[in-house]
KOLDO-320382 format. One record per residue (C-alpha): residue in three letters; x, y, z; residue number from 0. Coordinates in steps of 0.02 Angstrom, whole numbers, padded with zeros to 5 digits. Layout:
<resn = ala; X = X; Y = Y; Z = Z; resi = NUM>;
...
REM end
This chain:
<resn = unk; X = -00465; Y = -00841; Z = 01732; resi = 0>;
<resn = unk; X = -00416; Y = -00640; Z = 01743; resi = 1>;
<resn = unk; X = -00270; Y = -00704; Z = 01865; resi = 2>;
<resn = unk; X = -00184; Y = -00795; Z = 01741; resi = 3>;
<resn = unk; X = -00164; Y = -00644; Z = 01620; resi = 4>;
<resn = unk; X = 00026; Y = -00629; Z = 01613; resi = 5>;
<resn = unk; X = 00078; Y = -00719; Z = 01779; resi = 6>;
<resn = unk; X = 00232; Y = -00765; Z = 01674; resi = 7>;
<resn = unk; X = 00266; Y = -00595; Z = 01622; resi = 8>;
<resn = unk; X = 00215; Y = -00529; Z = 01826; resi = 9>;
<resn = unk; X = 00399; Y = -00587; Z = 01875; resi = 10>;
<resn = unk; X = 00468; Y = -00524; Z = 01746; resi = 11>;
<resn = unk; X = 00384; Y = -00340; Z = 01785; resi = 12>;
<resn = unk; X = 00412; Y = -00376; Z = 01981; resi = 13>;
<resn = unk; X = 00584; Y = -00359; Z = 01954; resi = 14>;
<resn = unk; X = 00540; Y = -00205; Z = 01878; resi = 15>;
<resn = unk; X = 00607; Y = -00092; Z = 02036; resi = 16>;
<resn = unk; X = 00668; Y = 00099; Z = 02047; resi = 17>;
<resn = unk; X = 00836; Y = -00012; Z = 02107; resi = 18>;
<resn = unk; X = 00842; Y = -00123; Z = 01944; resi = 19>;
<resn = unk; X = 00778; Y = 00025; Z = 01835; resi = 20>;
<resn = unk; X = 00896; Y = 00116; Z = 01900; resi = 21>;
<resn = unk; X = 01044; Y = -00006; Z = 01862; resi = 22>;
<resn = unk; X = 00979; Y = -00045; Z = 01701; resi = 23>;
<resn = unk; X = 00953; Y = -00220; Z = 01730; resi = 24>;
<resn = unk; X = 00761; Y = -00252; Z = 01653; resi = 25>;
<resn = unk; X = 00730; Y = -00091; Z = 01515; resi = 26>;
<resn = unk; X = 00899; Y = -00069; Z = 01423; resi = 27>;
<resn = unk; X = 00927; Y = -00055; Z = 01257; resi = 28>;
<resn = unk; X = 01048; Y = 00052; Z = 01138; resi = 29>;
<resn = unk; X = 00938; Y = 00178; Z = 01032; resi = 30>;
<resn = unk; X = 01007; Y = 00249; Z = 00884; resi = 31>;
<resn = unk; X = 01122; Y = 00405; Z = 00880; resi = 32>;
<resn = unk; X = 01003; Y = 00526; Z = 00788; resi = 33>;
<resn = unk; X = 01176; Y = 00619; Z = 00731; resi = 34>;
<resn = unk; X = 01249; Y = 00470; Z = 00648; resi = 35>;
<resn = unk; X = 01219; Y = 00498; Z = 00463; resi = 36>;
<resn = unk; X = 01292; Y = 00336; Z = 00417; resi = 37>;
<resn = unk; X = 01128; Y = 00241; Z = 00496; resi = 38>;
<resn = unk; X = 01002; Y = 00233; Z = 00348; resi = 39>;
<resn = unk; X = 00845; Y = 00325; Z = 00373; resi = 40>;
<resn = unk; X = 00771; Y = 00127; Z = 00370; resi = 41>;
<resn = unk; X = 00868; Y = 00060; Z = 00492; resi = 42>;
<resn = unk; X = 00868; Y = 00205; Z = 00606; resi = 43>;
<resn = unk; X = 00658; Y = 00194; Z = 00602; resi = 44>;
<resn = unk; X = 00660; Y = 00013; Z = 00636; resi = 45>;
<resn = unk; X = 00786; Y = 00046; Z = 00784; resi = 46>;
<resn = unk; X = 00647; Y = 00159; Z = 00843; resi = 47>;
<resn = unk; X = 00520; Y = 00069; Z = 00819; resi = 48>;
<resn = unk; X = 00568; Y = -00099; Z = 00901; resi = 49>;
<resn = unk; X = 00630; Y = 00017; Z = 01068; resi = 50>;
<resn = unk; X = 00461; Y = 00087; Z = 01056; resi = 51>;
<resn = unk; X = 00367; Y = -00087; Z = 01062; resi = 52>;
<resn = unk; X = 00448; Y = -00121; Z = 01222; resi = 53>;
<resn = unk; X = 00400; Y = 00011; Z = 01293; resi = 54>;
<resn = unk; X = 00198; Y = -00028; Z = 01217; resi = 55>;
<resn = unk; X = 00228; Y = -00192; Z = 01299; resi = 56>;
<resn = unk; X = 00279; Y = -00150; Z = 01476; resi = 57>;
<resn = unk; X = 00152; Y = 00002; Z = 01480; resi = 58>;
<resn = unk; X = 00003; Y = -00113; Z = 01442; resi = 59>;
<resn = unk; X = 00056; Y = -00268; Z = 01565; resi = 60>;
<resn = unk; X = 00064; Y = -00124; Z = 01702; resi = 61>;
<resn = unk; X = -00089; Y = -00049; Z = 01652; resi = 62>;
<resn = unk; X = -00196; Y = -00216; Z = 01659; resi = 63>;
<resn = unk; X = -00120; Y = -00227; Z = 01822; resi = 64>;
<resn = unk; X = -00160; Y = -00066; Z = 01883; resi = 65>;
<resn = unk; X = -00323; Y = -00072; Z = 01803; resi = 66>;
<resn = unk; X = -00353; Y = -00229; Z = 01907; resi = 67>;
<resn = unk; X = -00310; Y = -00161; Z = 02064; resi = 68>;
<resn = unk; X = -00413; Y = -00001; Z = 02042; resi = 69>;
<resn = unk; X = -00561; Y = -00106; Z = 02006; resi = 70>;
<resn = unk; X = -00528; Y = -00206; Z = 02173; resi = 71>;
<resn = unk; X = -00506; Y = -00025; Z = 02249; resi = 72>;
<resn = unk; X = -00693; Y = 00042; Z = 02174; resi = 73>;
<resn = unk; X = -00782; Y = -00118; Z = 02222; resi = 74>;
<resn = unk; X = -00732; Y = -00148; Z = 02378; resi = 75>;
<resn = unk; X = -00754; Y = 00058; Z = 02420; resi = 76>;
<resn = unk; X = -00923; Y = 00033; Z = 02350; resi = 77>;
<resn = unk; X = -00975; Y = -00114; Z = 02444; resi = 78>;
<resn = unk; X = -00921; Y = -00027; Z = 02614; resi = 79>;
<resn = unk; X = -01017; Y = 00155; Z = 02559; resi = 80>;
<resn = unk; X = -01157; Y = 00248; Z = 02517; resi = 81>;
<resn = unk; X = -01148; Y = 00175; Z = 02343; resi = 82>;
<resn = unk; X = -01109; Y = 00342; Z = 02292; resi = 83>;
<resn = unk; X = -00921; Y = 00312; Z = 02261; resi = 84>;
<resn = unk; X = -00868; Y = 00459; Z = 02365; resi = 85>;
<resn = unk; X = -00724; Y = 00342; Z = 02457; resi = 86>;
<resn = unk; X = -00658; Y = 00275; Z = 02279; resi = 87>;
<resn = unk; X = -00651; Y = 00453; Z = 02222; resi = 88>;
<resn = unk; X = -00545; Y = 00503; Z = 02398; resi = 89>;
<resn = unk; X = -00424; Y = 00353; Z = 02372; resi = 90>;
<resn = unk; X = -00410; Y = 00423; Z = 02179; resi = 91>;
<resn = unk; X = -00371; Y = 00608; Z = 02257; resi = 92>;
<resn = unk; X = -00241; Y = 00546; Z = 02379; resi = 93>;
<resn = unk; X = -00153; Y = 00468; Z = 02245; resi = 94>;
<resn = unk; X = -00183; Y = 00601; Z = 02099; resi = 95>;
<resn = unk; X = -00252; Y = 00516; Z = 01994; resi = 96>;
<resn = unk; X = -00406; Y = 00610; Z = 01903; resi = 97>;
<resn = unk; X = -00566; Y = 00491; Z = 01875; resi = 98>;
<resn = unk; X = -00556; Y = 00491; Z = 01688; resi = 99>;
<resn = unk; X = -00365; Y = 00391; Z = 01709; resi = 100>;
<resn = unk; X = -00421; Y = 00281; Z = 01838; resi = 101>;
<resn = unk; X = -00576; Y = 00221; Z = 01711; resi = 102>;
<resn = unk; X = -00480; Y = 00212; Z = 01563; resi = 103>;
<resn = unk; X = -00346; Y = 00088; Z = 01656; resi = 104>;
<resn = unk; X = -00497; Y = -00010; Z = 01731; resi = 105>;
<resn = unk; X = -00562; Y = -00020; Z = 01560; resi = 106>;
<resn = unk; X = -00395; Y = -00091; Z = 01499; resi = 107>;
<resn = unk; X = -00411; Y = -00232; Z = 01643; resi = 108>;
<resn = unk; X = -00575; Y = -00269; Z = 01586; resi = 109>;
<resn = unk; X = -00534; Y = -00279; Z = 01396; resi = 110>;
<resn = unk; X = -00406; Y = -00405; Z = 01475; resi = 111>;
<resn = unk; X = -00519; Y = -00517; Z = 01563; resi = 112>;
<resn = unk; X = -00651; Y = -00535; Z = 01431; resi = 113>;
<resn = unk; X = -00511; Y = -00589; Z = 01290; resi = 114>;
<resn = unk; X = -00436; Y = -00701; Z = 01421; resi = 115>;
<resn = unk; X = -00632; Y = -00774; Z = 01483; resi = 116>;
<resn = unk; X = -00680; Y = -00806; Z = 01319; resi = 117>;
<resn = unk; X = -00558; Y = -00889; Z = 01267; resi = 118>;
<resn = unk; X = -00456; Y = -00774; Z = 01139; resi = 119>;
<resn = unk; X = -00314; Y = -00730; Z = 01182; resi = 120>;
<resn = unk; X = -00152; Y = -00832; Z = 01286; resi = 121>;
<resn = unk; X = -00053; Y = -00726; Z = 01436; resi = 122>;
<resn = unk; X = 00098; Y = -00728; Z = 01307; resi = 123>;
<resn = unk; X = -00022; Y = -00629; Z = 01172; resi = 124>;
<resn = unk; X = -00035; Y = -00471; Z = 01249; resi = 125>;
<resn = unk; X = 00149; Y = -00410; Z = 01213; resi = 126>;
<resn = unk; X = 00089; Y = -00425; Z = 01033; resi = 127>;
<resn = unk; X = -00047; Y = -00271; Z = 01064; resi = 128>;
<resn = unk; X = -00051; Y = -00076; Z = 01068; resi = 129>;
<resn = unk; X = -00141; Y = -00003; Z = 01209; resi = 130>;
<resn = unk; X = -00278; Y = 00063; Z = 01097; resi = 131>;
<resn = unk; X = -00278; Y = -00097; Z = 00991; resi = 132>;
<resn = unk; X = -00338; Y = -00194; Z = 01142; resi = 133>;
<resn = unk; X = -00471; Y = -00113; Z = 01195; resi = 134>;
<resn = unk; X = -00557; Y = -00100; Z = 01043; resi = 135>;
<resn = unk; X = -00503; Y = -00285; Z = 00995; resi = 136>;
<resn = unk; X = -00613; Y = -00316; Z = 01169; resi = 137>;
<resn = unk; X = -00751; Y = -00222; Z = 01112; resi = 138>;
<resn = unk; X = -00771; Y = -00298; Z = 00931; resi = 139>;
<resn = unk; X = -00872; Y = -00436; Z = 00882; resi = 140>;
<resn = unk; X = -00828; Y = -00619; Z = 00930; resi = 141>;
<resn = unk; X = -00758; Y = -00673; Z = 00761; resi = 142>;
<resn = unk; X = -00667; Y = -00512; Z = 00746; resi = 143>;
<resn = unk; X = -00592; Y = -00569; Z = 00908; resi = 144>;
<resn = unk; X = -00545; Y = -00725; Z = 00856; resi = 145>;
<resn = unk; X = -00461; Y = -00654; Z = 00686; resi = 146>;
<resn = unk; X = -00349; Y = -00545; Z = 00778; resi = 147>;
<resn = unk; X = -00300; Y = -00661; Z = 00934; resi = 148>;
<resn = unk; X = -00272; Y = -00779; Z = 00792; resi = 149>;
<resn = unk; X = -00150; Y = -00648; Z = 00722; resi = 150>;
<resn = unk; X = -00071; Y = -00606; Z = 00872; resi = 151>;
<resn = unk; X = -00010; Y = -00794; Z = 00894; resi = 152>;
<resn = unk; X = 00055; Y = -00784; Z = 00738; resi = 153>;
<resn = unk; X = 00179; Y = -00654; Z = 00812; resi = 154>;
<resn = unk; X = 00102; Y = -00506; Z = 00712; resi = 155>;
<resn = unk; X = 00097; Y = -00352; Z = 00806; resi = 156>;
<resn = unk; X = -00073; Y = -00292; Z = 00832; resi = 157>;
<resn = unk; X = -00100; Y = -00099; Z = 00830; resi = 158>;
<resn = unk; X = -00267; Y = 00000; Z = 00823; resi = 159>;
<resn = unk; X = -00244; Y = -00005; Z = 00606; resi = 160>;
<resn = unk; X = -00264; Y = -00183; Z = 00607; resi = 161>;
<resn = unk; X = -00396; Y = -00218; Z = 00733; resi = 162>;
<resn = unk; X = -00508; Y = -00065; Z = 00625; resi = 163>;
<resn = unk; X = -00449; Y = -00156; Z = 00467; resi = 164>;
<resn = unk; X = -00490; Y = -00345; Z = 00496; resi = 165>;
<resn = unk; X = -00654; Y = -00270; Z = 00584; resi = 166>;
<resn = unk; X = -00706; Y = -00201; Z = 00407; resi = 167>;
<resn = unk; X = -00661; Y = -00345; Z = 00313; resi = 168>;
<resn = unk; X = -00767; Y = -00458; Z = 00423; resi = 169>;
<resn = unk; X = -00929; Y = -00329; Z = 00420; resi = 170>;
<resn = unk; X = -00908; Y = -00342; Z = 00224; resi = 171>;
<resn = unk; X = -00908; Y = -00498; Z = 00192; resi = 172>;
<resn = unk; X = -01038; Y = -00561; Z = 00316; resi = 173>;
<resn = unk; X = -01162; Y = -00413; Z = 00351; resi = 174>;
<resn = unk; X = -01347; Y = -00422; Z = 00277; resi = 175>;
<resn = unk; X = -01360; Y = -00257; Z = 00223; resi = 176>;
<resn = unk; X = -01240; Y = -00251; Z = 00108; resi = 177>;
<resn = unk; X = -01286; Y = -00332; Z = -00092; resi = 178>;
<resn = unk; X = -01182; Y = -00474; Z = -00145; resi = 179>;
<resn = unk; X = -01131; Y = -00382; Z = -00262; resi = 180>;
<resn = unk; X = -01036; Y = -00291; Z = -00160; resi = 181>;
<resn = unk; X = -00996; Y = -00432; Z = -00039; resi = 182>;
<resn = unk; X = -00892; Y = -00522; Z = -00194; resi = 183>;
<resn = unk; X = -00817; Y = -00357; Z = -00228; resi = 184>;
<resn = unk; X = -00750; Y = -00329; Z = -00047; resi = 185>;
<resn = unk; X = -00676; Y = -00539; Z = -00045; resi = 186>;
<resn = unk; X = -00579; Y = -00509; Z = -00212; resi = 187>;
<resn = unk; X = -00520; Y = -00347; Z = -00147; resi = 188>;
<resn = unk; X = -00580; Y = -00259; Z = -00303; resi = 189>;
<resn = unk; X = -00689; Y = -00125; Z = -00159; resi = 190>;
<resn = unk; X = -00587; Y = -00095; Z = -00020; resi = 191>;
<resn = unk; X = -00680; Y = -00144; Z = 00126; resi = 192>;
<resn = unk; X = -00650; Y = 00039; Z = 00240; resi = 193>;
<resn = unk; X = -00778; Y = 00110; Z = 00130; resi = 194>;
<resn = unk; X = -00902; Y = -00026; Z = 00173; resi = 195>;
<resn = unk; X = -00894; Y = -00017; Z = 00370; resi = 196>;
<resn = unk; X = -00960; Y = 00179; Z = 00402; resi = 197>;
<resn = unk; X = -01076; Y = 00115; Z = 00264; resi = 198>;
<resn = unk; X = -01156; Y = -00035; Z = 00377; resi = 199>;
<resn = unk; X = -01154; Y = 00081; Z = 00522; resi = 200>;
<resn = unk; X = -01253; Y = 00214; Z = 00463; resi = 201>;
<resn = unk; X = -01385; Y = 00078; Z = 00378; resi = 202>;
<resn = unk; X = -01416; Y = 00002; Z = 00579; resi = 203>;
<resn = unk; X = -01475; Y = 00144; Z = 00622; resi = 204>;
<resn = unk; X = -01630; Y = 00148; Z = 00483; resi = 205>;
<resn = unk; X = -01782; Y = 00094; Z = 00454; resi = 206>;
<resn = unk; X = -01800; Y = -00070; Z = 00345; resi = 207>;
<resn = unk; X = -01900; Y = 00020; Z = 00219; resi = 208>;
<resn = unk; X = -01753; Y = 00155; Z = 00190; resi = 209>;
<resn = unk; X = -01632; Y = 00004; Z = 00207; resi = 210>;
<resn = unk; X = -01680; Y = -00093; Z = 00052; resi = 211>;
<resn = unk; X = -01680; Y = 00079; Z = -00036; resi = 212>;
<resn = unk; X = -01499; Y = 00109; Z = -00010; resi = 213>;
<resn = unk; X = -01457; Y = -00069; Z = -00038; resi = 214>;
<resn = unk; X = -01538; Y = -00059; Z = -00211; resi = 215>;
<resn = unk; X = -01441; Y = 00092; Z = -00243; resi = 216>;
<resn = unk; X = -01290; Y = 00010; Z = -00200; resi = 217>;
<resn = unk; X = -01331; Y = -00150; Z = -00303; resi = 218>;
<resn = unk; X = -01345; Y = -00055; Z = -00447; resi = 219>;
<resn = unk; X = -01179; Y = 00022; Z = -00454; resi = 220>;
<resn = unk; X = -01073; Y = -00048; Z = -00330; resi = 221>;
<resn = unk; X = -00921; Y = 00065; Z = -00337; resi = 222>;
<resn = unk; X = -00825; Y = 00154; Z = -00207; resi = 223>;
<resn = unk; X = -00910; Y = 00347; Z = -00269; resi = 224>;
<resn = unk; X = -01095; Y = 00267; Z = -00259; resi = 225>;
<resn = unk; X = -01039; Y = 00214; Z = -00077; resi = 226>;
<resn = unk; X = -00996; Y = 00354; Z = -00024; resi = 227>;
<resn = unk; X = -01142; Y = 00457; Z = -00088; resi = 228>;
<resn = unk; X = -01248; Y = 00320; Z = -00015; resi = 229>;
<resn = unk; X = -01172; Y = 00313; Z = 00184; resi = 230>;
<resn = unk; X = -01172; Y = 00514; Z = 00173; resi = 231>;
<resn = unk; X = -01372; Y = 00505; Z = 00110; resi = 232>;
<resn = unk; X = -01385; Y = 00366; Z = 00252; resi = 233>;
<resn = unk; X = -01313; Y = 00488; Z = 00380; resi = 234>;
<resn = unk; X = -01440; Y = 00628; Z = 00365; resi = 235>;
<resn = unk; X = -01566; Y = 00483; Z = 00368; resi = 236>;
<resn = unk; X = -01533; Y = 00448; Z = 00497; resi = 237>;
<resn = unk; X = -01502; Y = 00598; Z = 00570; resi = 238>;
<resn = unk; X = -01673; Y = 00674; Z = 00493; resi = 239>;
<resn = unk; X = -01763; Y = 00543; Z = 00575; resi = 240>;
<resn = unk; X = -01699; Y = 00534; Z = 00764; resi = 241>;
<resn = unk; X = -01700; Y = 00734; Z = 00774; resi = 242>;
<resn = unk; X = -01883; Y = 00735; Z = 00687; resi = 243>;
<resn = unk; X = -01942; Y = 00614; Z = 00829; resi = 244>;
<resn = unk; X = -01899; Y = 00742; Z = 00972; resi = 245>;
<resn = unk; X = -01951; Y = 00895; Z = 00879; resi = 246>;
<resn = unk; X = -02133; Y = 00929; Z = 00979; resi = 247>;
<resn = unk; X = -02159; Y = 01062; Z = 00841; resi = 248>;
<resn = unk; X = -02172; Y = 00937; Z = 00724; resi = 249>;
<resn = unk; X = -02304; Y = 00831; Z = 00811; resi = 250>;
<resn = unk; X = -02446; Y = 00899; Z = 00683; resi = 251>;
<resn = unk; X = -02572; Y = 00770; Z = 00606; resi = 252>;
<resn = unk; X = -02565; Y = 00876; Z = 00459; resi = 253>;
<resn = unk; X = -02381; Y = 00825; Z = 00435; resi = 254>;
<resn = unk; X = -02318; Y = 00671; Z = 00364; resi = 255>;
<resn = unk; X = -02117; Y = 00669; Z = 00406; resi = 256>;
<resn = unk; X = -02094; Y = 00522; Z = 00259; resi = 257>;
<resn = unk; X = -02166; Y = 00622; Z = 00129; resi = 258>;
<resn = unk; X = -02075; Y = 00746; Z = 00193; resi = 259>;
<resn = unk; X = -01937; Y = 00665; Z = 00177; resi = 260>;
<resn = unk; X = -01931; Y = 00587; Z = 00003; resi = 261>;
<resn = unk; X = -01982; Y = 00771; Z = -00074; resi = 262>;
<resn = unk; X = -01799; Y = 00803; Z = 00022; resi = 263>;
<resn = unk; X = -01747; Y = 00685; Z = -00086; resi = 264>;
<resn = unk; X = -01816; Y = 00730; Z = -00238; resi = 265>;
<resn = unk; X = -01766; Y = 00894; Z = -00258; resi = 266>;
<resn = unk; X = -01573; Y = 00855; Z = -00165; resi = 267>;
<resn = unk; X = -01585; Y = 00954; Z = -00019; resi = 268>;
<resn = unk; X = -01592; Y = 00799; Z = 00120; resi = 269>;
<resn = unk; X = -01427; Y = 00878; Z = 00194; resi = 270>;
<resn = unk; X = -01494; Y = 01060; Z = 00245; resi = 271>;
<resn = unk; X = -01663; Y = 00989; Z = 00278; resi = 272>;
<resn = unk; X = -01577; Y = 00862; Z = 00421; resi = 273>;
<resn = unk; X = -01484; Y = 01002; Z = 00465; resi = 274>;
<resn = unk; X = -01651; Y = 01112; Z = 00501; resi = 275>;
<resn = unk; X = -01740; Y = 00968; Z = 00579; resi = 276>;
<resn = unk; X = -01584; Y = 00949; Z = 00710; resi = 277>;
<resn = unk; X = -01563; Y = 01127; Z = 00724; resi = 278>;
<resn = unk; X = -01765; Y = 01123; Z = 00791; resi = 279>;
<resn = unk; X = -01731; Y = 01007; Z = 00885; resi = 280>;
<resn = unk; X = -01582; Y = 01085; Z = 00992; resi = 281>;
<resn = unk; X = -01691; Y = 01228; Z = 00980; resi = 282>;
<resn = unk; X = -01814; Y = 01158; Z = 01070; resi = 283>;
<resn = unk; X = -01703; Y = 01091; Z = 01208; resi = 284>;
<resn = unk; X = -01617; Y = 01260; Z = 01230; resi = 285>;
<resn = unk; X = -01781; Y = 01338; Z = 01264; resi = 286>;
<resn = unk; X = -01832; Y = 01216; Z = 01403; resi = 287>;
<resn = unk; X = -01675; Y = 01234; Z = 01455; resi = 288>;
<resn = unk; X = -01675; Y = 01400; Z = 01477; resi = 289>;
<resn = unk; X = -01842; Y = 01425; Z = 01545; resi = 290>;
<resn = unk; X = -01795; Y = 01325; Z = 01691; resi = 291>;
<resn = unk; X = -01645; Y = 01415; Z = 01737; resi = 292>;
<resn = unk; X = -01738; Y = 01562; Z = 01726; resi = 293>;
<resn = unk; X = -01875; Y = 01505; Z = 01862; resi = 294>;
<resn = unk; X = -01708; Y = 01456; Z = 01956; resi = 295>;
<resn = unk; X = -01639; Y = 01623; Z = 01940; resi = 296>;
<resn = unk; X = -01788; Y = 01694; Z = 01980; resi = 297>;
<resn = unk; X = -01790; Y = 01592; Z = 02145; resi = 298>;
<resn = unk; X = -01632; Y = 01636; Z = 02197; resi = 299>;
<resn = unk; X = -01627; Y = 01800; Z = 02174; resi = 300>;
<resn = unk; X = -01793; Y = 01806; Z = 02292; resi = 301>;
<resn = unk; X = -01722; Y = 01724; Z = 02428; resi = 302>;
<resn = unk; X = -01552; Y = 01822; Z = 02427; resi = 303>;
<resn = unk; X = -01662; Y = 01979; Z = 02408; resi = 304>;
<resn = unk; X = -01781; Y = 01912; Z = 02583; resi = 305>;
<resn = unk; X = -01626; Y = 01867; Z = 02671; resi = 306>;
<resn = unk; X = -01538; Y = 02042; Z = 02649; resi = 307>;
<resn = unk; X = -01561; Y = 02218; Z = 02672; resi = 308>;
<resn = unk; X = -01502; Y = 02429; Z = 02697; resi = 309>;
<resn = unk; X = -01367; Y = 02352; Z = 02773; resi = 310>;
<resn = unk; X = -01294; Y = 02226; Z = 02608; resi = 311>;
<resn = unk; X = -01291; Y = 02380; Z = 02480; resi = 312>;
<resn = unk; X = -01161; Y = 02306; Z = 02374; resi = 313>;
<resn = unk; X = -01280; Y = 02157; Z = 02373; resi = 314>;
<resn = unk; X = -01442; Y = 02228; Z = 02323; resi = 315>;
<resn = unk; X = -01327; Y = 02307; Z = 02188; resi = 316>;
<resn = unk; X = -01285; Y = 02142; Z = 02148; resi = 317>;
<resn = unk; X = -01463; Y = 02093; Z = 02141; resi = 318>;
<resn = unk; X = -01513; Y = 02246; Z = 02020; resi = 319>;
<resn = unk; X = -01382; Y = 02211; Z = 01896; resi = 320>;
<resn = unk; X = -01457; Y = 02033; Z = 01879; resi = 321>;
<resn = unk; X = -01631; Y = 02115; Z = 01846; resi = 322>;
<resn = unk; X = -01599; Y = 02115; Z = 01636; resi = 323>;
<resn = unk; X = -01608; Y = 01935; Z = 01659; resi = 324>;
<resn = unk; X = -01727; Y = 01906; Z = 01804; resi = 325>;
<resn = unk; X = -01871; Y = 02011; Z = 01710; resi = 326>;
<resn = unk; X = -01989; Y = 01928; Z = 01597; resi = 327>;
<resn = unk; X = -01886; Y = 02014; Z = 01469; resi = 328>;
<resn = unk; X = -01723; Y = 01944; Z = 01468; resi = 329>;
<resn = unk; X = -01593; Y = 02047; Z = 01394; resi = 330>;
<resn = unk; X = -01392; Y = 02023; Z = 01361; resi = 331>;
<resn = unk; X = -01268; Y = 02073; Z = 01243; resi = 332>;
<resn = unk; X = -01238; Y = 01947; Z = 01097; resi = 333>;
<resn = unk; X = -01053; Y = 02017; Z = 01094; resi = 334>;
<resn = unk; X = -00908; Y = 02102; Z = 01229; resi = 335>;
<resn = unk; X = -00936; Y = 02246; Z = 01123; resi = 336>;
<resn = unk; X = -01112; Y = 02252; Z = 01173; resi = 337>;
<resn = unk; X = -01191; Y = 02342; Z = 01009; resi = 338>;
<resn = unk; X = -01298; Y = 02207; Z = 00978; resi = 339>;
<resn = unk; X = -01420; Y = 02142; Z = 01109; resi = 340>;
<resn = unk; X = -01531; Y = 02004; Z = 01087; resi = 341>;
<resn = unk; X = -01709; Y = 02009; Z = 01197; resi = 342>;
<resn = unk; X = -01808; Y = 01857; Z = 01240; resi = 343>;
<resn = unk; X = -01980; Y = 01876; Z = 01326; resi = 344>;
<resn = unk; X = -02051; Y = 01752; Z = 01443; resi = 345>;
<resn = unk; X = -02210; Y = 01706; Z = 01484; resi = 346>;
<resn = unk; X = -02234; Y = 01623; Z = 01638; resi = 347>;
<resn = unk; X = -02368; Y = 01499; Z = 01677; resi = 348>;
<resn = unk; X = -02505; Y = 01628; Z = 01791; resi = 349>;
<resn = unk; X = -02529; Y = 01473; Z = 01891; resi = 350>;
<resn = unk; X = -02375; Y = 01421; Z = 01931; resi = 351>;
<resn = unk; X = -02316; Y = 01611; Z = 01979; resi = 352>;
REM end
């Protein structure tokens, strides 16, 4: 089904040669003369715009393409490897082309085949689409799909504003954790529907209990300021509660996080109190972190000091200078001015060392 992506539009691009570029045969067209003060500032934009579009249109049919044969160029390098990709990544190198461009082009070609698989979208759409537009039109939901394929056949031009707006109007209308209320609101246009979206967002990632909350809230008073005090109180919600489940400090049976939580609440200081609870959190990490690298340094620095001697002065030098952080008591300057040093003190398992 992939194949038949633009096969009408492939001779059309074939043709596309440095010869015919050259002579001007496939790409030309008159742009305005940004001197000429007798073109209206109108006119002169939509003269712009239009030369842009073809240029949108031609970079995205040779981007699926290229996408597609990258793809072909990965799996097949894969299926002849280690698995590791090394060969993929040497084919990438020859060509210059970093990884990051190579996946974002496969990603394009894959956007294409699962609008063209499922049934959304006709070879002739894709001229309608913005690079960006179609990538996230693959990754939206099904009906979303089928609202914006429907538009491009209409002949609308499809850029990433319209795939993001007919995306919110179909998650306010339809989602269940939004009131109806605010549902009826969002269909007569009387709430505009961006609002709604990062609202719906933040809710999936909550508990049901703190869901029906903030639907109640919203219920209530379902205007745009009560939505947007209610996604930012969903936020740290959510935030609060995925840093509070990796803080280890916090695993005391003397602590209930939900109590916790609702005093937050109560006395308006959820914000700094997610805030703490994710700075603990990377705390934590950092320290882990930290402790292994020291053990590695520690390592290291062992087997560089075995494996030299009188004759590596410069080296044992080397190995001295390190010594500040090597120690159980780590020390380093917390500025290049060095007037401020910050000391950490380790202490190592006895038997592991």
């Amino acid at each position: 089904m992939s194949s038949e992506l633009g096969m009408e539009q492939v001779s059309d691009v074939a043709k596309v040669t440095p010869e015919t570029l050259g002579n001007g045969a496939s790409l030309e067209f008159e742009l305005p003369d940004p001197e000429d003060d007798l073109i209206p500032e109108f006119e002169f934009q939509q003269q712009i715009d239009q030369a842009w579009q073809v240029c949108d249109r031609f970079d995205l049919q040779t981007d699926i393409w290229r996408g597609r044969i990258l793809r072909t160029v990965r799996d097949r390098e894969k299926r002849n490897s280690d698995g590791r990709g090394a060969g993929f990544l040497n084919w990438l190198k020859d060509r210059e082309i970093s990884k990051s461009q190579a996946y974002a082009l496969i990603e394009v070609a894959t956007s294409a085949d699962t609008l063209l698989e499922g049934g959304f979208l006709e070879p002739d759409d894709v001229h309608q689409f913005s690079k960006r537009a179609f990538v996230e039109t693959a990754q939206s939901a099904p009906e979303v799909q089928q609202l914006i394929s429907d538009a491009a056949r209409r002949g609308d031009r499809i850029t990433r504003r319209e795939v993001r707006q007919l995306s919110d109007d179909w998650t306010a209308v339809t989602s269940d954790l939004l009131p109806q209320q605010v549902k009826e609101k969002a269909a007569d246009h009387t709430l505009p529907t961006r609002y709604l979206a990062p609202l719906v967002k933040e809710m999936q990632k909550l508990p049901t209990t703190h869901q029906v909350v903030l639907r109640d809230t919203v219920a209530e008073t379902p205007d745009v300021d009560t939505i947007k005090q209610v996604t930012a109180e969903a936020r740290y919600l959510a935030k609060y509660l995925e840093a509070a489940a990796r803080v280890q400090a916090l695993t005391n049976e003397s602590l209930d996080l939900e109590l916790a939580l609702e005093e937050a609440l109560r006395v308006g200081c959820l914000s700094a109190t997610a805030d703490l609870v994710s700075q603990a959190s990377q705390l934590e990490q950092t320290a882990v972190k930290l402790f292994l690298t020291w053990k590695r340094l520690n390592s290291l620095s062992e087997r560089v000091y075995l494996d030299s001697g009188q004759s590596t002065p410069h080296l044992r030098t080397l190995l001295s200078c390190l010594g500040t952080l090597s120690s159980e008591m780590i020390q380093t300057p917390l500025d290049d001015l060095g007037d401020r040093v910050v000391r950490l003190q380790i202490f190592p398992d006895e038997e592991e060392f």
